[in-house]
N, C-alpha and C positions, 0 to 999 in steps of 0.2 A: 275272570280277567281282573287284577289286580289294579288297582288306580294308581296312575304314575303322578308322584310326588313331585311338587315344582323345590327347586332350589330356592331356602329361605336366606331373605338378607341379612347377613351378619352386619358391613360395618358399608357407612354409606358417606364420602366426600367430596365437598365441590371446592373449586378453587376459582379467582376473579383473577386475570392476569391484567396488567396497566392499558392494554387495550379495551379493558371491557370484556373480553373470552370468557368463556367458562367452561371450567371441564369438572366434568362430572365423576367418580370412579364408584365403583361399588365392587363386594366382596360378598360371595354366598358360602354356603355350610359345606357347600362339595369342593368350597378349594379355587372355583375358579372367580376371574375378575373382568367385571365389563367397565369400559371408556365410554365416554363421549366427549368431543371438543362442539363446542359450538359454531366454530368457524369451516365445521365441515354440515351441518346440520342437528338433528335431532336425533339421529342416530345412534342405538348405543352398536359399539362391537366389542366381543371377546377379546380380551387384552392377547389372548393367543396367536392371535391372526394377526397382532400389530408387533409383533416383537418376534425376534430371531437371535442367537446367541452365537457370538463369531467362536472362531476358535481358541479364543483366549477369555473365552466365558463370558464376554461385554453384552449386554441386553443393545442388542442393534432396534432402534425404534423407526416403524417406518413413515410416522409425521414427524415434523420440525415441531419440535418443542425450546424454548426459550430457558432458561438458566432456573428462573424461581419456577418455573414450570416445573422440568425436570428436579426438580428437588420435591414438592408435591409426589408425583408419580411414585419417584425413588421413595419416600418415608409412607407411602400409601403401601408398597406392596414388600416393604420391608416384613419379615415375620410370616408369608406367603411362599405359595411352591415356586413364584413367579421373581422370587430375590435374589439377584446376584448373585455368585456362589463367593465372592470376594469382598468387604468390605469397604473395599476403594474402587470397584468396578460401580461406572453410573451408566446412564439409558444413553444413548446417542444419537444422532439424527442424520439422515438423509438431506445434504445442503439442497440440493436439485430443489428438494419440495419448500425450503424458504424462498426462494426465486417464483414460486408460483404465485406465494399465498402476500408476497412483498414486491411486486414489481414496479408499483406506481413508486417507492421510496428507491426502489435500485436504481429508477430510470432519473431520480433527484439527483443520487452521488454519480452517477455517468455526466449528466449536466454541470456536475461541480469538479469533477476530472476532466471534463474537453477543457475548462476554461481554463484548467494548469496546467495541462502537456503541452510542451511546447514541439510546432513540427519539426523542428530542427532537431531533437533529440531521437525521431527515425531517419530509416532509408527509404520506405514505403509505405503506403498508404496502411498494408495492412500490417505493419509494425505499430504504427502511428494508433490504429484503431486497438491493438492489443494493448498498449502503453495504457491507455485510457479505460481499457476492461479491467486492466491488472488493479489500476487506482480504483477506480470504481468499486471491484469486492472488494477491496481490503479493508477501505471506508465503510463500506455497507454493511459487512461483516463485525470489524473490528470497533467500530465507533456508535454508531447505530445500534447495536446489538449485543457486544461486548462478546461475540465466540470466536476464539483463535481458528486461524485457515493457516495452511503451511503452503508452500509455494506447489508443493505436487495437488494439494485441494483445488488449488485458481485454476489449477492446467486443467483439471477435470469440468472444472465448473465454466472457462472460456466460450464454450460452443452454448451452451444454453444460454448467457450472456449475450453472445452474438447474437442469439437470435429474438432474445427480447429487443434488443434494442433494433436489430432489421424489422421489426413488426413498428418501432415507432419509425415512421418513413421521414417524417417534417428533423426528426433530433439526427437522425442517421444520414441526410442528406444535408445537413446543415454540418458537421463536422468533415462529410467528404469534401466540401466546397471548399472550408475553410482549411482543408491541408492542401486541396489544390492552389489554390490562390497565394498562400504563405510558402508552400517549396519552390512558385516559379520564381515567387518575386524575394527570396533570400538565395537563390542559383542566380540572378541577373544581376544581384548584388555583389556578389563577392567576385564576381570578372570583369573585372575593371582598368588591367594592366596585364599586358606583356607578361610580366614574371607572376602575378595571379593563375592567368592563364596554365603557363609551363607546369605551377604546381601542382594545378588541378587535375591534371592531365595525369600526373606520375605518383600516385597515392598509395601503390604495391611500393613502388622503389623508395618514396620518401619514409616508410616506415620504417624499411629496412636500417636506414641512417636512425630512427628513433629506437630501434630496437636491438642495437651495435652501442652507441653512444650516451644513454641514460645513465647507464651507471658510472658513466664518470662524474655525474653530480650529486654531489653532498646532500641530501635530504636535510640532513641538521643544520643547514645555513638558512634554511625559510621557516617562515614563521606560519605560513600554509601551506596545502596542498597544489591549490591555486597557483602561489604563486613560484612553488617549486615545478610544478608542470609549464607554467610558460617560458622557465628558463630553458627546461628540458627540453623545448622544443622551439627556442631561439636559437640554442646549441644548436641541434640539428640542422634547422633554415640554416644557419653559416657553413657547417660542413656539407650539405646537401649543395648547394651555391654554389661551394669552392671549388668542388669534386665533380658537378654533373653540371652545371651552367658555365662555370667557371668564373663565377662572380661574388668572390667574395668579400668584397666592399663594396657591403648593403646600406643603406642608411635605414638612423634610427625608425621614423616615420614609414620606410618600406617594410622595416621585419614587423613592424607591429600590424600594418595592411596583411602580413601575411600570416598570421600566427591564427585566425579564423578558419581560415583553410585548412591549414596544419592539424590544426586540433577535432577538422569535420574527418581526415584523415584518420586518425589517432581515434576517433570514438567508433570510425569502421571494422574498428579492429578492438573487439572487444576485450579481446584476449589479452593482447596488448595493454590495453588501457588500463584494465584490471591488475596484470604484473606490475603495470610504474607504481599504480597508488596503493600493492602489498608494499612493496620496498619504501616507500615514500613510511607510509605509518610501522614499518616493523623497525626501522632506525630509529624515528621518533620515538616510540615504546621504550626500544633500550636506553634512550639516553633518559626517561624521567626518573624511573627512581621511585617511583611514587607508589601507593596504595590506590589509590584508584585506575580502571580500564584506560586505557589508551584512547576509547572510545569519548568520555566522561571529559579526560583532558583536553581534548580536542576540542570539542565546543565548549568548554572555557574557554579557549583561546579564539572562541569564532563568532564572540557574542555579537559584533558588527555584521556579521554575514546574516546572522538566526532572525536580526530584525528587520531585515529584508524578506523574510520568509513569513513572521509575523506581519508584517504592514500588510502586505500581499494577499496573507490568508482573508485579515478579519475585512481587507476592502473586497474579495470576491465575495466574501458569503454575505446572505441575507438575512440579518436579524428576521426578518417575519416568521421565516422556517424554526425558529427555536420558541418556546415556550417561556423563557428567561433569561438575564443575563448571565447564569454559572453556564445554562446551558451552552449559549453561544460561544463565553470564553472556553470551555472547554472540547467545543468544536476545533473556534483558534487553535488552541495548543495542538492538538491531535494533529492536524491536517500540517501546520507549521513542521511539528516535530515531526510526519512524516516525511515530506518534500525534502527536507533538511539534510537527515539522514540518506534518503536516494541520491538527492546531489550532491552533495559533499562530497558524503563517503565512501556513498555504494556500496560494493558488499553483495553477498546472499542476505537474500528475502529472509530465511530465518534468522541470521544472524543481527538483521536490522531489527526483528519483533524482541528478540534477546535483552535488547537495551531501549526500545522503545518507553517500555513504562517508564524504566528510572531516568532518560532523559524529560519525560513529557514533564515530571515533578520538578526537575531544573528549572523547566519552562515557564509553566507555570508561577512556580517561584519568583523566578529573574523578571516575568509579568508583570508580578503585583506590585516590585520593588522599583518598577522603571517607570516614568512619564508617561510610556508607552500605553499605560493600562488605562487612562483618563482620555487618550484618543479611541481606543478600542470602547471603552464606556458611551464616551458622546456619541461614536455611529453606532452604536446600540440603538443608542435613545432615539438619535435623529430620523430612524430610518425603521421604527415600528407603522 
């Protein structure tokens, strides 16, 4: 009987990632490669068992690995049987398993999204609770961790989110309350009159008049979006008035009481909502003229809105949670230029990451150039 030969090590490397991880790799004479991550144990395993090759030849990895991580891996098994067959082909990850190994920090950006959705922006509790999941990855993912998620990723990744956060009972029951308590008491709010009332009641038919008579206004006459939707929908209140109450000589002070209602109307209808503010920015578009996105343009024109979304940011978040002040401003910007873009402009999810970086660099910029940045500074300081 012959003695069976152990595989010798050809090439042996560790890598430290900003955590403190360590991942191990080695390489033997027969070709094959063993892992180990520290964050799973001491462990090693055959690189074989951890990877799978989709059909477009991608090395599907089945731990979450991080950006300088996956570059390690990548340049370790370059030159191996175990190398991409493509040179732009890299290792990818399983999001699911960063939610396992990150939930104390997911359960952070959930806590920093209850405090920004507002419940008036759903119809139900569990709109209300998605809104706050959607914010949650995209911060967690996007900011925190620097790996793009597209909108079909969040949908996948929802129910495991859900259900981190159903396991924290004290965070999960503290946000139910707080959309119970804030939908009764903005429904007792806005029925206040007679003609409240009537509107409330007819929000199929009142669209119908928003959705007939929009385009007889000029988007090019407003200087926002904002303010081109309120006309939109004062327009309507008068012809809706004249035609189905039969009242129309409204006073100023009444269309404005109603135009909250109107627009809870108007956001029921997504569809809708979404059609006024294509036509609103594709008019806008064509009259610039310009070299720059439509997008770009726009918040040039909305730097008074953007510092409301700045003031906002940097008075929610907690300096303690950051390491520095780049850190923390650069939280600001993020979370500012997210919100911004969702309220504002809206849009598809992808379309908003499309223009995210090169607005965040606006942001940033228009930050360090404004007064602004010496108030964000002092609560830095005030509040370590």
């Amino acid at each position: 009987m012959g003695i069976e030969m152990k595989p010798k090590v050809v090439r042996k490397a560790k890598f430290t990632n900003k955590y403190g991880e360590e991942i191990t790799m080695v390489l033997f004479d027969d070709g094959d490669v063993n892992f180990r991550h520290s964050d799973f144990g001491n462990e090693f395993f055959p690189i074989k068992s951890l990877i799978r090759k989709d059909s477009d030849g991608n090395l599907m990895f089945k731990v979450i690995l991080h950006q300088e991580e996956k570059e390690f891996v990548n340049n370790f098994l370059r030159d191996t049987k175990y190398q991409s067959e493509s040179d732009s082909q890299a290792i990818t990850e399983s999001r699911d398993m960063f939610f396992r190994r990150r939930q104390g920090e997911f359960l952070d950006d959930v806590l920093t999204s209850f405090e920004w959705v507002e419940v008036e922006e759903a119809d139900s509790f569990e709109e209300y609770l998605e809104l706050i999941l959607r914010h949650s990855i995209d911060g967690f993912f996007g900011y925190r961790h620097d790996i793009l998620v597209t909108s079909e990723e969040i949908d996948d990744l929802l129910p495991f989110a859900l259900q981190i956060l159903r396991d924290d009972e004290r965070l999960f029951r503290k946000i139910k309350l707080n959309y119970l308590h804030n939908s009764r008491r903005n429904f007792d709010e806005t029925i206040t009159e007679s003609k409240d009332r009537f509107l409330m009641r007819r929000e199929l038919e009142f669209n119908k008049y928003v959705n007939n008579h929009f385009g007889n206004v000029n988007p090019q006459r407003f200087d926002s979006f904002e303010d081109y939707l309120k006309y939109v929908l004062r327009y309507a209140i008068m012809i809706f008035f004249t035609n189905v109450a039969d009242e129309g000589d409204l006073k100023r002070d009444e269309m404005e009481e109603l135009i909250p209602i109107a627009l809870h109307h108007l956001e029921n209808n997504r569809d809708l909502y979404n059609e006024i503010k294509k036509e609103y920015f594709k008019e806008i578009n064509s009259e610039q003229g310009m070299n720059e996105s439509k997008e770009i343009a726009f918040i040039k024109r909305r730097m008074d809105a953007l510092l409301d979304y700045i003031e906002a940011s940097y008075d929610w978040l907690s300096p303690r949670r950051f390491g520095n002040f780049d850190e923390f401003l650069n939280r600001v910007v993020f979370t500012a230029t997210r919100d911004f873009l969702a309220d504002e402009m809206g849009g598809e999810y992808e379309e908003q990451l499309k223009i995210r970086d090169e607005l965040e660099s606006i942001v940033l910029e228009f930050i360090k150039n404004h007064p602004i940045y010496d108030e964000i500074y002092d609560h830095y300081v005030a509040n370590q």
